[in-house]
N, C-alpha and C positions, 0 to 999 in steps of 0.2 A: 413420573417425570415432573420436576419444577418447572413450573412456565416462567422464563428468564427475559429479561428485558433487557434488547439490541440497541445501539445506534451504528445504521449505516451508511456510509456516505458513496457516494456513486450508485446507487441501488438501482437508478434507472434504465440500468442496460448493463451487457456483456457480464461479468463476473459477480458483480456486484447485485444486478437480478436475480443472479442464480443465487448466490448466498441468501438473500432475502425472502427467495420462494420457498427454500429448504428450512429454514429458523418458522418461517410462518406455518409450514406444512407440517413442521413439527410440534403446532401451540405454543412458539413462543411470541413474543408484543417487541415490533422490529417500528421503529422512529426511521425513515428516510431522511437525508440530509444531502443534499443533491440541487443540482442547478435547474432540473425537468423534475418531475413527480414521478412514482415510479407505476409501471402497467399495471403490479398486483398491489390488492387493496392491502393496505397498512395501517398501522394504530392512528400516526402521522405524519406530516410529510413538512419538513421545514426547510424552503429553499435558502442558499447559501450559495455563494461565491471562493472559493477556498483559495481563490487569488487575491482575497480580497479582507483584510485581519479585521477591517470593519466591519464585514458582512458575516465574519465567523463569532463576531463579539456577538452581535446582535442574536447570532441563530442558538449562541449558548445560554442567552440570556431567555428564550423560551422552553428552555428543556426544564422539567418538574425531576425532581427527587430519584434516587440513584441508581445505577446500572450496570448490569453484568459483563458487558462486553461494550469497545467499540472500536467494529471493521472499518479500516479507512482501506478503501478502494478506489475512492477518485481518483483518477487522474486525466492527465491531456497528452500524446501522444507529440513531438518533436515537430509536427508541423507547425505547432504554434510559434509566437515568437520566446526565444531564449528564456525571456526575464517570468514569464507568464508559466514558461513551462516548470522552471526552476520554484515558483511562487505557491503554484497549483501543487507539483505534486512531493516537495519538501516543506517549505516555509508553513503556506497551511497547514497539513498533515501536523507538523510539530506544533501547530500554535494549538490545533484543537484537541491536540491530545495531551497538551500539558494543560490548558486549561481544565481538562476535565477527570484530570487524574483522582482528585480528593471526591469524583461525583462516584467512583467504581467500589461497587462495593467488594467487602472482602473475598477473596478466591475468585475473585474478575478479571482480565486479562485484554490487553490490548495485541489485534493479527491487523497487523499494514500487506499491502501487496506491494513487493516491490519489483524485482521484473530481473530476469537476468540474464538482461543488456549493461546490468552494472555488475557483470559477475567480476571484473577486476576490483569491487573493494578492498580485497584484500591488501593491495597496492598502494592504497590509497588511507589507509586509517590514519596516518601521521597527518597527512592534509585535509582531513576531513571533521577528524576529531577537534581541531582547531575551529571549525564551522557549529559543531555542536555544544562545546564546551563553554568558548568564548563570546560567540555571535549568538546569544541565545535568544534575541529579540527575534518579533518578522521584521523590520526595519533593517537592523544590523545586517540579518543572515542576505537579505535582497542588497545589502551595499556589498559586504564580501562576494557575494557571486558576481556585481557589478564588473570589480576586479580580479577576479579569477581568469585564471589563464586556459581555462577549460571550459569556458562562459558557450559557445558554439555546441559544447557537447551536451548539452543541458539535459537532455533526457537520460543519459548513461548514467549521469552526474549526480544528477536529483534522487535517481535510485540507488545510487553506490550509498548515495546521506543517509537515506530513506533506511538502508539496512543498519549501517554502521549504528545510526542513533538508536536503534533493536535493541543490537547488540549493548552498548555505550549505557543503557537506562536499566538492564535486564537484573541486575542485582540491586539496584534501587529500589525495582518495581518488587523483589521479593523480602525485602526486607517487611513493606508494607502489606503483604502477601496476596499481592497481585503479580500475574505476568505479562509478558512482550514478546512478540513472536514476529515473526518478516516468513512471508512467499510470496515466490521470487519463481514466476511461472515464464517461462518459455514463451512462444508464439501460438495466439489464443485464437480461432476464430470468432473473431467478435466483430461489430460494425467496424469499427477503427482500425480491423489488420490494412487496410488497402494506404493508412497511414504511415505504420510502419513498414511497409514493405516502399513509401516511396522516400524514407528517411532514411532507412537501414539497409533497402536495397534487395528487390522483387531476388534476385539470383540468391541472395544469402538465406532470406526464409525458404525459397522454395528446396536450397541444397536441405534445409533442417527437414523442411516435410516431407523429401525423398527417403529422408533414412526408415522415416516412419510411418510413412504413406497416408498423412493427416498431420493438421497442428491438432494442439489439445481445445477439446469441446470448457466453456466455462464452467461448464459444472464439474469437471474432472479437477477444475482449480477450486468450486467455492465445498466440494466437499472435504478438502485440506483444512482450510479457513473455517470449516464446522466444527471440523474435530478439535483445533486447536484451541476453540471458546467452548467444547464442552469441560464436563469432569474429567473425561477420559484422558485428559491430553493435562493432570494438572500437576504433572513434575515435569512438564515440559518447557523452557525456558529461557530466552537470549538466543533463539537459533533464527538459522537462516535459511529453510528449507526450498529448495530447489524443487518445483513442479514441471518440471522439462523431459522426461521421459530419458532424461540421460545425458544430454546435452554437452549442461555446461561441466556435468564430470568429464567427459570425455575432452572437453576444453583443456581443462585443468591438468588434466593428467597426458595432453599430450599425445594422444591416441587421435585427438583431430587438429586439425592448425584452426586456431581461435581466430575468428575476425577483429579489423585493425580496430 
């Protein structure tokens, strides 16, 4: 086995530990980037703010020489306010992964978590792709959401971006022969579910966890996001994989009535 070199951000908890326990238990050299330090020992631990494009300059400007992967997992759950959640888990996300596109070396691939409380992208690529395409600064992209008329839904919102941009980058990324990948997991028991269930609404998760009699444990998400940065997974490309136990197919298709 190559010992491969991570950077992940959220590492501190819920999904994002668990991906980092797994890459380190496996010998590989995992970089935290995170607002806390993460509980398991790591190569390095560089704090960051990903609301913050000053504090994402700065934390790329101590990363050394080039990299296999990197999981962006942070995010802030809809209790925050609008502008912060939109900031944290779109605008960042994209500014430190374009930044750091030329750092990946070849057959490296970028796996974002994005969630799927944005499973209506589909819906929405016309208006979104105008956020990615044209608003490509973090400045710009934080005045377009300013005026978005979807500015309240910020959490759904930021992850419908969060995919679409995947999808939107995934042929670029392979030309240079790297890839892009999105999972887009269901309701996780992590610290922050009590979050979500008071934004999304204690009755709507607990109907999901009646079907299945549990949400998904983190590691059932960070072993997705394993596969996807190893070799294994490396004609895999521009998708948006659903870790929900069925979910939001069952949305899609109509077999359950989708929440508003």
């Amino acid at each position: 086995m190559n010992r491969c070199r991570y950077l992940v951000t959220g590492a501190a908890s819920g999904i994002g530990d668990a991906v980092t326990r797994g890459l380190v238990a496996d010998g590989h050299e995992v970089v935290s980037l995170d607002r806390h330090a993460p509980v398991i020992d790591v190569a390095a631990h560089i704090p960051v703010d990903l609301g913050d494009r000053h504090s994402i300059d700065a934390a790329i400007d101590e990363l050394d020489g080039s990299w296999d992967a990197l999981i962006n997992v942070a995010g802030v759950p809809g209790t925050y306010p609008p502008e912060t959640v939109f900031a944290v888990n779109f605008l960042g996300l994209r500014h430190l992964t374009e930044s750091l596109i030329d750092r990946l070396r070849t057959g490296g691939s970028v796996v974002s978590v994005a969630s799927t409380a944005g499973f209506r992208w589909p819906s929405h690529i016309e208006e979104l792709t105008n956020l990615i395409v044209e608003e490509t600064s973090f400045d710009l992209g934080a005045a377009w959401f300013a005026a978005s008329e979807r500015s309240e839904a910020a959490y759904s919102l930021s992850k419908e971006a969060v995919t679409i941009y995947t999808l939107h980058r995934a042929l670029y990324y392979a030309k240079r022969g790297l890839r892009i990948n999105a999972v887009l997991p269901g309701p996780v028991q992590t610290p922050i579910l009590g979050d979500f269930e008071a934004t999304m609404g204690k009755s709507l998760l607990d109907s999901v966890k009646s079907l299945f009699g549990r949400h998904a444990t983190p590691q059932e998400v960070a072993d997705v996001v394993i596969f996807l940065v190893s070799p294994n997974a490396n004609w895999v490309n521009g998708q948006a994989i659903a870790v929900d136990r069925g979910i939001s197919a069952a949305w899609a298709s109509g077999v359950l009535t989708p929440p508003r």
